[in-house]
Gaussian input, Z-matrix of N, CA and C with variables (Angstrom, degrees):
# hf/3-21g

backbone

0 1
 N
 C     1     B1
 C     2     B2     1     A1
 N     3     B3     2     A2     1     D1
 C     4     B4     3     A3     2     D2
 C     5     B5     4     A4     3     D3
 N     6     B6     5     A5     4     D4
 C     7     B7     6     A6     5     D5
 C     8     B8     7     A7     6     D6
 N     9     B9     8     A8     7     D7
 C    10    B10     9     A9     8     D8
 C    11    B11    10    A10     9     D9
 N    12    B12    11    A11    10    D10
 C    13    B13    12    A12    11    D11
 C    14    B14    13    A13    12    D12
 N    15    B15    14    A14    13    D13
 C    16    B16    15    A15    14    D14
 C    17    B17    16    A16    15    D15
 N    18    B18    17    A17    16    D16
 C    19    B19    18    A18    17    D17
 C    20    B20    19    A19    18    D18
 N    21    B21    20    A20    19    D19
 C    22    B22    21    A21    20    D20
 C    23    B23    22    A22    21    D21
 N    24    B24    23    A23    22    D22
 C    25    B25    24    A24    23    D23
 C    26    B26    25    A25    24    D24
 N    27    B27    26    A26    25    D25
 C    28    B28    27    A27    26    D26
 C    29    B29    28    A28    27    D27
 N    30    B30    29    A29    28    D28
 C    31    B31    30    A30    29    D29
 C    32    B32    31    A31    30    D30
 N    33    B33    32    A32    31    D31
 C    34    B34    33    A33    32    D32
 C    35    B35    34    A34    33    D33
 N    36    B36    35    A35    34    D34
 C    37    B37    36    A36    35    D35
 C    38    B38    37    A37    36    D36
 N    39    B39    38    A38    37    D37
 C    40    B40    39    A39    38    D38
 C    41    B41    40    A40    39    D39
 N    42    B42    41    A41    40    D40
 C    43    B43    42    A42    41    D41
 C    44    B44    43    A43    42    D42
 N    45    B45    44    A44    43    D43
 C    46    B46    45    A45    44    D44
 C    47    B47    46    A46    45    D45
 N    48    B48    47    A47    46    D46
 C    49    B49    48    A48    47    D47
 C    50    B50    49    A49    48    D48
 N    51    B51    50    A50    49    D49
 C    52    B52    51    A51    50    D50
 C    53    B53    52    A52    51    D51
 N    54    B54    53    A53    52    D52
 C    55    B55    54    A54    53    D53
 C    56    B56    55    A55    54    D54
 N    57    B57    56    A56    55    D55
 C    58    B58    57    A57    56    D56
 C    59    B59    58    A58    57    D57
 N    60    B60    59    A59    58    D58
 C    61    B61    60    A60    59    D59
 C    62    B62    61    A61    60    D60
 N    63    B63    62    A62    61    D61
 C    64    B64    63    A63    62    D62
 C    65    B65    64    A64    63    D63
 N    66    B66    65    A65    64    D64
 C    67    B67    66    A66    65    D65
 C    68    B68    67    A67    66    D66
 N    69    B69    68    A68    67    D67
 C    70    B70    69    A69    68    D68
 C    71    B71    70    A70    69    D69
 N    72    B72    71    A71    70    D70
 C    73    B73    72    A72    71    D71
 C    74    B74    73    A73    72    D72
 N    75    B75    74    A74    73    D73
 C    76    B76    75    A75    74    D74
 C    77    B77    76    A76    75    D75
 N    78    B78    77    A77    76    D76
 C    79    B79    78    A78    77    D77
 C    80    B80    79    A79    78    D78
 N    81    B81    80    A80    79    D79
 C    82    B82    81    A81    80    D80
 C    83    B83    82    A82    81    D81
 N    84    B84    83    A83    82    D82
 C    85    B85    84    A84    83    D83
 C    86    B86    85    A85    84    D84
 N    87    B87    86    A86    85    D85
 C    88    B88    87    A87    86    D86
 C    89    B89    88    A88    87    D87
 N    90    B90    89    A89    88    D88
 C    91    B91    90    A90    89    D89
 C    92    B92    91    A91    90    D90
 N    93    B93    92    A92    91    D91
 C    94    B94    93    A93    92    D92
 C    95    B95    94    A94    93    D93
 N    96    B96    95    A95    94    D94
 C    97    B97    96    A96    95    D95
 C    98    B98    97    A97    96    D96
 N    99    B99    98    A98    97    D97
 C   100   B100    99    A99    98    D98
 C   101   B101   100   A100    99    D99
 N   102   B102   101   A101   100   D100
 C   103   B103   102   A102   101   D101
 C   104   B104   103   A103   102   D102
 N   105   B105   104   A104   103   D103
 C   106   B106   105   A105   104   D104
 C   107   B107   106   A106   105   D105
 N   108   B108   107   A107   106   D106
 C   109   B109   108   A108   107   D107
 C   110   B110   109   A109   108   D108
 N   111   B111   110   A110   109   D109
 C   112   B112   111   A111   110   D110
 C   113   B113   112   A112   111   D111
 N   114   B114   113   A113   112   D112
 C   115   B115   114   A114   113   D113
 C   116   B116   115   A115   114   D114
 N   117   B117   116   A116   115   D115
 C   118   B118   117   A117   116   D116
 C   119   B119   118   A118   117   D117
 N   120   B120   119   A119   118   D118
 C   121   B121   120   A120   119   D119
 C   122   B122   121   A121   120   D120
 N   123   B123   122   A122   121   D121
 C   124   B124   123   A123   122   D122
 C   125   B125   124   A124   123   D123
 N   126   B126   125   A125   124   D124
 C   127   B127   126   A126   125   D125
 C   128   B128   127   A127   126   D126
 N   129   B129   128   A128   127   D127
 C   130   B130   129   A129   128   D128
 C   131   B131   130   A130   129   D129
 N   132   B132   131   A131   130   D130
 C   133   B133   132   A132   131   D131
 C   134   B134   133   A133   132   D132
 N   135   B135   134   A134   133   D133
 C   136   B136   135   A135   134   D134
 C   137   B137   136   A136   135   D135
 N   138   B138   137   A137   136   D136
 C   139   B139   138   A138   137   D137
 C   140   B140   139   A139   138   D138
 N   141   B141   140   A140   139   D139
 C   142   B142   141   A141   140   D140
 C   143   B143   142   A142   141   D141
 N   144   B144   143   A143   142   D142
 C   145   B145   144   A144   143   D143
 C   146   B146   145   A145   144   D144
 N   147   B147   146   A146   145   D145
 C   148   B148   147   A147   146   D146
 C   149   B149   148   A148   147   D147
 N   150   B150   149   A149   148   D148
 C   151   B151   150   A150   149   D149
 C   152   B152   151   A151   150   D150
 N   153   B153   152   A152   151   D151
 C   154   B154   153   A153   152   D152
 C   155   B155   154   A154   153   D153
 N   156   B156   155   A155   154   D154
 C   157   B157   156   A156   155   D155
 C   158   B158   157   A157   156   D156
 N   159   B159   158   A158   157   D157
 C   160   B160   159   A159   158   D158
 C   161   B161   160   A160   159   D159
 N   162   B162   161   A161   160   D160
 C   163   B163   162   A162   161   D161
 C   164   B164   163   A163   162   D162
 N   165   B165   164   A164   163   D163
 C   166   B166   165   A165   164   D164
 C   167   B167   166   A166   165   D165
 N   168   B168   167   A167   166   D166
 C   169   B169   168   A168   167   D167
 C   170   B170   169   A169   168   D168
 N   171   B171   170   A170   169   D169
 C   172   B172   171   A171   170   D170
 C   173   B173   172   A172   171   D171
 N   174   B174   173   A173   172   D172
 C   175   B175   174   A174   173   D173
 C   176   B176   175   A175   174   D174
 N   177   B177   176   A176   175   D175
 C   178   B178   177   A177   176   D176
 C   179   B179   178   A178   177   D177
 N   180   B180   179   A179   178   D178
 C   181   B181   180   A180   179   D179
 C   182   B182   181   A181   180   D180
 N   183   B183   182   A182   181   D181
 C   184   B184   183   A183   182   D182
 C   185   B185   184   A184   183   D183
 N   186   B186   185   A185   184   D184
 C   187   B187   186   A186   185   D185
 C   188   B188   187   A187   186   D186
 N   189   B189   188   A188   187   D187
 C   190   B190   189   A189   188   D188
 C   191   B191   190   A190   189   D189
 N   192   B192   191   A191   190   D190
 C   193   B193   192   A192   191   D191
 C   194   B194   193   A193   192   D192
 N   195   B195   194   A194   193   D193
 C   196   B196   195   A195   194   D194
 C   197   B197   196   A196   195   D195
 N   198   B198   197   A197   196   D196
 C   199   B199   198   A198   197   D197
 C   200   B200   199   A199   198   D198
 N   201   B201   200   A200   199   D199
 C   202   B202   201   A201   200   D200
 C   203   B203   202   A202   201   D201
 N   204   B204   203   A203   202   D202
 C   205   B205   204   A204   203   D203
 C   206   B206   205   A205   204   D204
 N   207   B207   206   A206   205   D205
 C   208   B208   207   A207   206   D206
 C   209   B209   208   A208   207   D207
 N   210   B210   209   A209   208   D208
 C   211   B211   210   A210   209   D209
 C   212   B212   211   A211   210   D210
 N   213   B213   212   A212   211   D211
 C   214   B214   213   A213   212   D212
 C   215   B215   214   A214   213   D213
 N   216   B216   215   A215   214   D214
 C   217   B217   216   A216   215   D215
 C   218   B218   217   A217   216   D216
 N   219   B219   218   A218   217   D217
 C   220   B220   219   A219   218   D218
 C   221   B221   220   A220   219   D219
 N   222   B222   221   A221   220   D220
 C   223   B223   222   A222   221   D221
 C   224   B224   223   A223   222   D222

   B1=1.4546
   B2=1.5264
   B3=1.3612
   B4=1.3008
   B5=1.6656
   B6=1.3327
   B7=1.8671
   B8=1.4677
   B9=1.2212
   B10=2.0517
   B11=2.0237
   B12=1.4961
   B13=1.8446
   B14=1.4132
   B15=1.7236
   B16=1.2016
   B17=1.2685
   B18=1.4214
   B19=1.7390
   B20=1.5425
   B21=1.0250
   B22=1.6746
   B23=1.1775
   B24=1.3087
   B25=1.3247
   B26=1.2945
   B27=1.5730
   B28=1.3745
   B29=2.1846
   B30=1.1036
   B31=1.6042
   B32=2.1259
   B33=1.2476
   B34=1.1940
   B35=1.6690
   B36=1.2554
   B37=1.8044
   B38=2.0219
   B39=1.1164
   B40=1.5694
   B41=1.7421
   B42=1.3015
   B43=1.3087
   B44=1.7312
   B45=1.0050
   B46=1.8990
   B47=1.2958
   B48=1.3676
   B49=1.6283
   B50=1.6512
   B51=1.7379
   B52=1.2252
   B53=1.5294
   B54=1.5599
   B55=2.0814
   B56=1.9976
   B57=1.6133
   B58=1.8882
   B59=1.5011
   B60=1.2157
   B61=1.2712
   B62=1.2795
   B63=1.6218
   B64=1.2468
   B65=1.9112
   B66=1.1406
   B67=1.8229
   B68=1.3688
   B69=1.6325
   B70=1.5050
   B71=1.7281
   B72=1.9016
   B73=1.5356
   B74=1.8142
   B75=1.3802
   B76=1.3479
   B77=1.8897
   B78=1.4666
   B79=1.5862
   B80=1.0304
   B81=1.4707
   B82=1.1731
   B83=1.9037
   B84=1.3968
   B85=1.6994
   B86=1.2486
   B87=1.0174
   B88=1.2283
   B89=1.4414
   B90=1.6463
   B91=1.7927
   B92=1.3279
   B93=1.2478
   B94=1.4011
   B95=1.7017
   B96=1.2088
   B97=1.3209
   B98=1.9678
   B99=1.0707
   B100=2.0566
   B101=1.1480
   B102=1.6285
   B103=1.3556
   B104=1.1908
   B105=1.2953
   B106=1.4149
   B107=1.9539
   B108=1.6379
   B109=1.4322
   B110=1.7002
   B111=1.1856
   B112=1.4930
   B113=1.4251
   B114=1.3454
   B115=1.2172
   B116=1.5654
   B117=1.7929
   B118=1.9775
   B119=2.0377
   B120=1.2418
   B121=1.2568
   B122=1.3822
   B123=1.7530
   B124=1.0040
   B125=1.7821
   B126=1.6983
   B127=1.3136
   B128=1.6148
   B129=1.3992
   B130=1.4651
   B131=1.8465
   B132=1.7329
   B133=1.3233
   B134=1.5255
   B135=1.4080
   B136=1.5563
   B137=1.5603
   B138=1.3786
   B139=1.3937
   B140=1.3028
   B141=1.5073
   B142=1.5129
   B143=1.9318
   B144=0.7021
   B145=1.6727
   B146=1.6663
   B147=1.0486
   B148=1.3926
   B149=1.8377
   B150=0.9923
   B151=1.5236
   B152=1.2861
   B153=2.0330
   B154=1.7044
   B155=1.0862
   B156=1.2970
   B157=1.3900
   B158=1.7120
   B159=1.3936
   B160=1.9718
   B161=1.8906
   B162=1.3049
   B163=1.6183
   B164=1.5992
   B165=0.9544
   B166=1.6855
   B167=1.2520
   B168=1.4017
   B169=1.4854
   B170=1.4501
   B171=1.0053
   B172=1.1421
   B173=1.5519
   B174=0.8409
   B175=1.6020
   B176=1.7161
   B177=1.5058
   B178=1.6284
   B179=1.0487
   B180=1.5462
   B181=0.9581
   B182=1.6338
   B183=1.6055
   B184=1.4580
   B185=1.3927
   B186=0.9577
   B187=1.6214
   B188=0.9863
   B189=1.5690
   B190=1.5372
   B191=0.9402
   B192=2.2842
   B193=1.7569
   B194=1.4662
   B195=1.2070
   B196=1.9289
   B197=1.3687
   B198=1.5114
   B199=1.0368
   B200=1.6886
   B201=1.1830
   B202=1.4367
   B203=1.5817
   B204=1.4449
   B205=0.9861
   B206=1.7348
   B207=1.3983
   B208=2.3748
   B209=0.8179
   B210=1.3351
   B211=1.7153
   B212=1.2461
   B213=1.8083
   B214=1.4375
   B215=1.5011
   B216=1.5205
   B217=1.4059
   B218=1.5169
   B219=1.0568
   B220=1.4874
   B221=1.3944
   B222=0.8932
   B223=1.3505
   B224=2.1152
   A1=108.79
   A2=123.83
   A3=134.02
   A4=107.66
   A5=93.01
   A6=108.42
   A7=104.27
   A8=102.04
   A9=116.10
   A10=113.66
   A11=93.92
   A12=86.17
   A13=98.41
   A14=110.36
   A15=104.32
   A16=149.03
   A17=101.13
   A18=136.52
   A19=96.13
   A20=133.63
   A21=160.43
   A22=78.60
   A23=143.12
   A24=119.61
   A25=133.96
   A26=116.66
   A27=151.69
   A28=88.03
   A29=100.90
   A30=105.72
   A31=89.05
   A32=98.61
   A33=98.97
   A34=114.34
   A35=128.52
   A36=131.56
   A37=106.31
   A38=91.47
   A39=92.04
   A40=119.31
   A41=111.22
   A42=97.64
   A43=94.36
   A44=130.89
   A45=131.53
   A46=82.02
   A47=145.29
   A48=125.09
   A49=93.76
   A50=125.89
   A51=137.39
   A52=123.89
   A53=81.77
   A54=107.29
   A55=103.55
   A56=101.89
   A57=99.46
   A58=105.50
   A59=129.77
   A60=105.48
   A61=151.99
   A62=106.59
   A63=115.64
   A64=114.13
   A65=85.86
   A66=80.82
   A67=98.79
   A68=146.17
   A69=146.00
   A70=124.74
   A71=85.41
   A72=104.08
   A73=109.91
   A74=121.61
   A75=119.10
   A76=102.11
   A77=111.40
   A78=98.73
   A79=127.41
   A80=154.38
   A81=122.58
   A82=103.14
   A83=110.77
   A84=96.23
   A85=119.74
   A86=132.79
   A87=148.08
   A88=111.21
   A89=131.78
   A90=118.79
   A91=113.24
   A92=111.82
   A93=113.48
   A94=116.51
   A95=126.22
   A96=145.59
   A97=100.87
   A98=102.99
   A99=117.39
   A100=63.89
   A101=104.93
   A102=148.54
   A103=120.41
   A104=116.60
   A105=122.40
   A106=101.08
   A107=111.63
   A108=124.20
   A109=98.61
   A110=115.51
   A111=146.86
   A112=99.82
   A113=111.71
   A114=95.83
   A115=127.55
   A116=84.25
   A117=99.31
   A118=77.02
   A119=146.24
   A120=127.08
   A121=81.01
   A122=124.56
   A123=129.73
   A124=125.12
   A125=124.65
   A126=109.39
   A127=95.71
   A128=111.73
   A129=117.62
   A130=109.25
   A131=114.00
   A132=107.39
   A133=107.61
   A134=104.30
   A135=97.97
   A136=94.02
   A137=128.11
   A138=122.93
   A139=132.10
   A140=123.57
   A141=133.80
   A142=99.13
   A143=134.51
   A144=111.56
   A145=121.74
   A146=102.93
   A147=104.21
   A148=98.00
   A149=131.98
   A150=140.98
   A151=99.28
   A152=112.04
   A153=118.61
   A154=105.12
   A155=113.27
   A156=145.73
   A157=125.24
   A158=99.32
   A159=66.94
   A160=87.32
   A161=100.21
   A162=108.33
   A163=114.84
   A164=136.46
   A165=141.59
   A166=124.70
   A167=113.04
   A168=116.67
   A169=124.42
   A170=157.58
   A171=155.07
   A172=110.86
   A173=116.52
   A174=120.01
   A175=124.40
   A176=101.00
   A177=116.46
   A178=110.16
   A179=146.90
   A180=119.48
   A181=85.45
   A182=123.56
   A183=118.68
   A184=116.25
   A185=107.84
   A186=120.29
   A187=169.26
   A188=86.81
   A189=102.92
   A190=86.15
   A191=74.94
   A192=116.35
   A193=104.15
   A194=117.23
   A195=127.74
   A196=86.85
   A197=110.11
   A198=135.71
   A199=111.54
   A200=111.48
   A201=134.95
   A202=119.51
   A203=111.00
   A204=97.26
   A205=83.84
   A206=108.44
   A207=127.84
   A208=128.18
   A209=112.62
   A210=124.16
   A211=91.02
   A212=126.79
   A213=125.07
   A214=111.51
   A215=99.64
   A216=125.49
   A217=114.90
   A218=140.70
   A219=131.86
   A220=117.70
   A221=155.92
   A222=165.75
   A223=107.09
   D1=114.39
   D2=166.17
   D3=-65.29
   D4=128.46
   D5=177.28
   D6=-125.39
   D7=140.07
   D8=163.01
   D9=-53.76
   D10=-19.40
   D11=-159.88
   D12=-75.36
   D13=147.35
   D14=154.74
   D15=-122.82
   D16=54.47
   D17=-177.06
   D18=-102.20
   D19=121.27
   D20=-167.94
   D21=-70.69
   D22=-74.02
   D23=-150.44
   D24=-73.92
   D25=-17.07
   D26=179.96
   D27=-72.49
   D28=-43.13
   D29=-153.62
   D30=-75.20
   D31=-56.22
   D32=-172.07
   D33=-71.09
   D34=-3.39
   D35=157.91
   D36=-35.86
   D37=124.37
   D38=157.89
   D39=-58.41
   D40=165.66
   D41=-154.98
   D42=-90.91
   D43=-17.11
   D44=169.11
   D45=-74.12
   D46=-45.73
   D47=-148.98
   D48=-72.01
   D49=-53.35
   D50=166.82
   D51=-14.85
   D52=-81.90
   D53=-177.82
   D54=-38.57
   D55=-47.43
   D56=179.09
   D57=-69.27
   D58=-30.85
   D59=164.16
   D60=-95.24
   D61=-13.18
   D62=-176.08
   D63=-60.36
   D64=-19.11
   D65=-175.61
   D66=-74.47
   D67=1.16
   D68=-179.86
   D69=-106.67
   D70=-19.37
   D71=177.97
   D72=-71.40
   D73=132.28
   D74=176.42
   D75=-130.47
   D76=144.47
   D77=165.96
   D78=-80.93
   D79=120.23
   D80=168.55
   D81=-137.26
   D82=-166.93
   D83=-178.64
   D84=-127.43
   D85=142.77
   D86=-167.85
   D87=-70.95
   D88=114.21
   D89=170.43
   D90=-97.08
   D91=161.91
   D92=-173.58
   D93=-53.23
   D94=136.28
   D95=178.64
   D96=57.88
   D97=65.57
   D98=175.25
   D99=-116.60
   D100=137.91
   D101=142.53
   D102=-76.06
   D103=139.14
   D104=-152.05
   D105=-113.19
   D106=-45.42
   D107=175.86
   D108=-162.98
   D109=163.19
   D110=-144.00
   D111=-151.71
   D112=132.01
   D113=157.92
   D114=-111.27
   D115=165.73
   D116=-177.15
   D117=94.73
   D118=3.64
   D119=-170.03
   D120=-106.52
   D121=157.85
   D122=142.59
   D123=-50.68
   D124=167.78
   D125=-178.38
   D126=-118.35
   D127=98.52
   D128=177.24
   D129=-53.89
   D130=-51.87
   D131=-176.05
   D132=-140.16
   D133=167.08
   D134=-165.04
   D135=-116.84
   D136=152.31
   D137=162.06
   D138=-133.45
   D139=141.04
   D140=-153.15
   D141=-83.26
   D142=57.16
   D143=173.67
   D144=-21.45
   D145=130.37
   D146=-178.41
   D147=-105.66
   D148=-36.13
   D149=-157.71
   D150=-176.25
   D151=154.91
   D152=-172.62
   D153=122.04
   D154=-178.17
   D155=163.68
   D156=-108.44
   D157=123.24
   D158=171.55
   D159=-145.37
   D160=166.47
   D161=-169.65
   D162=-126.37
   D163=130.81
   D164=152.52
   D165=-64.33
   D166=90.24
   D167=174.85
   D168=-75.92
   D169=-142.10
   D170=-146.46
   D171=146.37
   D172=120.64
   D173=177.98
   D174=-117.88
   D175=95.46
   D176=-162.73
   D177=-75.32
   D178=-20.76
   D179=153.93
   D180=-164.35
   D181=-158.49
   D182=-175.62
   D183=-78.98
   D184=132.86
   D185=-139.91
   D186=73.14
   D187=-5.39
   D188=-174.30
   D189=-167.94
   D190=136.75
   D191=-174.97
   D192=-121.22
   D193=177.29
   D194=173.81
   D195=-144.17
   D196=157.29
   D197=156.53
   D198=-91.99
   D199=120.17
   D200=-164.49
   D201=-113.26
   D202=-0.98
   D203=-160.16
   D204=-178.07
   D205=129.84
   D206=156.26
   D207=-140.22
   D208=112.42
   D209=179.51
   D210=-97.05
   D211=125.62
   D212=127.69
   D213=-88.78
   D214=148.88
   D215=171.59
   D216=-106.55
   D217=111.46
   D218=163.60
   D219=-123.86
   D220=141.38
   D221=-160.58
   D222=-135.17

C-alpha cells in the first residue's frame, strides 16, 4: 500500500495495521524546546517525525541539563 507519510515507519505499517490508525494520526509542528516525554510522567501521545531535528536532554541535577543525544530527520 502506497502512503503520502514520510516517516519510514508510518510507510512500512501493513495496510489493516495503517487503516486502525490513521483516523488518530493529526499534523501538527513542533517549536523549539516542546517536550516530547518526562520522566516518571505517563506517555499520553506518541509522534512520527517526518523532517527536523530533535535532541535528548538529560537533566543532572536542578538546573542543569546536557544534551545527550541528536536525531536529524530529512527526507
Amino acid at each position: 500500500m502506497e502512503t503520502s507519510f514520510k516517516n519510514e515507519l508510518l510507510r512500512r505499517l501493513s495496510a489493516p495495521d495503517l487503516t486502525l490508525l490513521q483516523p488518530h494520526l493529526e499534523g501538527r509542528h513542533l517549536g523549539l524546546t516542546t517536550h516530547l516525554e518526562q520522566a516518571s510522567v505517563p506517555i499520553d501521545t506518541v509522534d512520527f517525525f517526518e523532517s527536523g531535528l530533535g535532541s535528548m536532554v538529560a537533566k543532572l541535577r536542578a538546573e542543569v541539563e546536557a544534551e545527550v543525544g541528536l536525531i536529524a530527520l530529512t527526507v
